[in-house]
C-alpha positions as CSV (number, residue, x, y, z in Angstrom):
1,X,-74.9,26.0,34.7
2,X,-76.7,28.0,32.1
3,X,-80.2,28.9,32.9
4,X,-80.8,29.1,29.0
5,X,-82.9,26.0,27.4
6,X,-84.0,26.7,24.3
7,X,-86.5,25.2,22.9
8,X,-87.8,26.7,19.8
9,X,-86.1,29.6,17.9
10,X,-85.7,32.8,20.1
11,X,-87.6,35.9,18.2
12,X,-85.0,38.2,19.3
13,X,-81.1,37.5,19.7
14,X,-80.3,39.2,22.3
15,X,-76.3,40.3,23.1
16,X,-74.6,38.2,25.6
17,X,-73.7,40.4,28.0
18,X,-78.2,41.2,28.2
19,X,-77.9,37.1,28.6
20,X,-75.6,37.2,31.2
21,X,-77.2,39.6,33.4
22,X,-80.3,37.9,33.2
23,X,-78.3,34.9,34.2
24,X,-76.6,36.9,37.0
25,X,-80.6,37.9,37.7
26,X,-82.1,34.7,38.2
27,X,-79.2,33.7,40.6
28,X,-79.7,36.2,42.8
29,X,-83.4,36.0,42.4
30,X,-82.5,31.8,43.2
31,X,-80.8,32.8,46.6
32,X,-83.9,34.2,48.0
33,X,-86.5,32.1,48.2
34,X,-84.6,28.8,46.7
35,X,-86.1,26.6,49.3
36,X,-89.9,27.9,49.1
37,X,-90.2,29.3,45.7
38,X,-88.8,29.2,42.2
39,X,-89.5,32.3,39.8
40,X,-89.9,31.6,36.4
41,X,-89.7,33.5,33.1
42,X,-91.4,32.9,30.2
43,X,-91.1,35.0,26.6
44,X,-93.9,34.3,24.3
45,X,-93.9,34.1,20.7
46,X,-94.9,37.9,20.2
47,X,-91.5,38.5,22.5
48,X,-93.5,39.2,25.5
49,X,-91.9,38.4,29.1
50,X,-94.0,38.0,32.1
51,X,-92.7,35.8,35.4
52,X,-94.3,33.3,37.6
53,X,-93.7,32.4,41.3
54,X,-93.5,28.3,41.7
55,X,-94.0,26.7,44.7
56,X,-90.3,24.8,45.0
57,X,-92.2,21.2,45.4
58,X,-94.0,20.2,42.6
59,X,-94.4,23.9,40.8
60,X,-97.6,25.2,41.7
61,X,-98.3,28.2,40.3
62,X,-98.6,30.8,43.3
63,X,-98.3,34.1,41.5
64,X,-98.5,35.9,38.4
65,X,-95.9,38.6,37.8
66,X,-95.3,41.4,35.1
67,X,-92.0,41.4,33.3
68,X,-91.2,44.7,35.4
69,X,-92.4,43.0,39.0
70,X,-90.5,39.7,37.9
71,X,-87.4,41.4,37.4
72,X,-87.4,43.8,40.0
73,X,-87.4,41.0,42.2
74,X,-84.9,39.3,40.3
75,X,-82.7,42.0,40.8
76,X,-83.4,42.5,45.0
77,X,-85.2,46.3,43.9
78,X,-88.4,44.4,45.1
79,X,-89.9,42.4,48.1
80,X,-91.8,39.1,48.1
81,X,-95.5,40.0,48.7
82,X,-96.7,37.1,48.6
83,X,-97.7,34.8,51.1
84,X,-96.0,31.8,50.9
């Protein structure tokens, strides 16, 4: 299942294969905290990325994250800090 939902006009189009490791990203990311947390990524109009750590039940924001923290941890280069 794609983890892609567009919904407005993306200000970059990026190649698939950067889409598919971002994919491959948030999967792995998924497996490791899929029952407490949910981390999310966000790319604003400008084309800035920053992440957010969701509690799992009912999406309460628990942490801000910077594009570089958010996909470190995506990508297991990073451990949770946070206290869940």
């Amino acid at each position: 299942m794609p983890r892609f939902v567009h919904t407005q006009t993306a200000p970059l189009d990026l190649p698939a294969e950067v889409l598919a490791e971002v994919d491959a990203a948030w999967e792995r990311a998924h497996e490791l905290v899929a029952d407490e947390l949910e981390l999310h990524f966000e790319v604003s109009v400008s084309g800035r990325v920053r992440g957010e750590l969701r509690a799992a039940d009912g999406g309460e924001l628990v942490s801000r994250l910077s594009a570089s923290e958010a996909l470190a941890l995506a990508c297991g280069d990073a451990e949770l800090a946070t206290a869940a």
